[in-house]
N, C-alpha and C positions, 0 to 999 in steps of 0.2 A: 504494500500500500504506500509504502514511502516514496520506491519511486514512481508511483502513479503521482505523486500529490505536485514531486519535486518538478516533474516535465510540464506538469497544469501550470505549478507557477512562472515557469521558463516563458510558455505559450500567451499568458497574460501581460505577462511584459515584452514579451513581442510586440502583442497586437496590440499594444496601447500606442506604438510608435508606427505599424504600419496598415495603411489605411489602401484600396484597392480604386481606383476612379473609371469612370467610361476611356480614358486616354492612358493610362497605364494601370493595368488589372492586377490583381494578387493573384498569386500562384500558390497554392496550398497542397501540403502533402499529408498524405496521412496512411501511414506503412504498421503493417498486423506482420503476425508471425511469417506468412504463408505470401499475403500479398502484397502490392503498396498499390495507393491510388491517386490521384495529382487533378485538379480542377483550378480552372482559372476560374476567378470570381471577380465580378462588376460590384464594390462593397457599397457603391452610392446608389442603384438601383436595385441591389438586393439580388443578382440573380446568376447565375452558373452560366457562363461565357464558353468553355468549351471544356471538358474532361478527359480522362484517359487511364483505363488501371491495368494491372495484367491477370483480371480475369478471363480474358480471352485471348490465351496464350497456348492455344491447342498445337502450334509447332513448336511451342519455348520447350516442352514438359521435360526434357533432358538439358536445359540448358539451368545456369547458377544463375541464385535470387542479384548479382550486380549487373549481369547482362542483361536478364530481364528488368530491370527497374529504367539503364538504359534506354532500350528500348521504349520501354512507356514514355521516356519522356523526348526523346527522338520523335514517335504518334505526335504527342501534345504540343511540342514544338510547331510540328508540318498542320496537324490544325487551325492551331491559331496564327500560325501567318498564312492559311488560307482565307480566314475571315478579317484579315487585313490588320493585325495586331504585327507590334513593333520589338515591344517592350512590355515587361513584368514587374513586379517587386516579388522578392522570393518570401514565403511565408513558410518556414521549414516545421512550422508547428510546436515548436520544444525539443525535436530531436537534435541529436548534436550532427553538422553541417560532416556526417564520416560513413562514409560505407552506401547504402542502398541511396539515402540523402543526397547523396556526392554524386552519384553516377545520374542519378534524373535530373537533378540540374546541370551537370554536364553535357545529357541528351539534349536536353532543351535550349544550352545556350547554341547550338548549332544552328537553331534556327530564329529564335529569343535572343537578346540583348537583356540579361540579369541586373 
C-alpha cells in the first residue's frame, strides 16, 4: 500500500504543474503488470484526443514488454500526427521516466516533439 500511496503523491504533483490544451495535449500513460496504455488528452475540453495500448498485440505475443511499449507509442505517435498534432507534454503518471516509460516516449518522440 505504501507504494500505491507514494506514486499517487508523485502523480499529484505532476499534474498540478501540467495542464493538456486544444494546441499542445497531455500524453498520459498508464502501464499494469501485463500491459501499458498511453492517450492523449485535450485537458481544457475534457476529452481523449487519440489512444493506443498493447492490447492488440496479437503479433507482439513473443516479443518483450520494452518492445512492445515501443511500439504503442510508435501507433500513438503516427496517430496523432495524422490528426494534425505537433507537440505533447508528457504526463508519465508517477512512474519513474525508466524502463517501459522510457521506450513509449521514445516511440513517440519519433513522431511527437516531447
Amino acid at each position: 500500500m505504501l507504494k500505491i500511496n507514494r506514486r499517487l503523491k508523485i502523480k499529484y504533483r505532476i499534474r498540478k504543474k501540467i495542464f493538456g490544451t486544444s494546441q499542445i495535449p497531455r500524453l498520459s500513460v498508464f502501464r499494469s503488470n501485463k500491459e501499458i496504455y498511453a492517450q492523449i488528452i485535450d485537458d481544457s475540453k475534457r476529452i481523449t484526443l487519440v489512444s493506443s495500448s498493447s492490447l492488440n498485440k496479437k503479433d507482439d505475443d513473443n516479443k518483450s514488454k520494452l518492445f512492445i511499449a515501443t511500439e504503442v507509442g510508435k501507433r500513438l505517435g503516427l496517430k496523432a500526427k495524422n490528426i494534425g498534432l505537433k507537440k505533447v507534454v508528457f504526463d508519465r503518471n508517477g512512474y519513474l521516466y525508466h524502463g517501459r516509460i522510457k521506450n513509449l516516449a521514445e516511440g513517440v518522440k519519433k513522431y511527437l516533439k516531447l
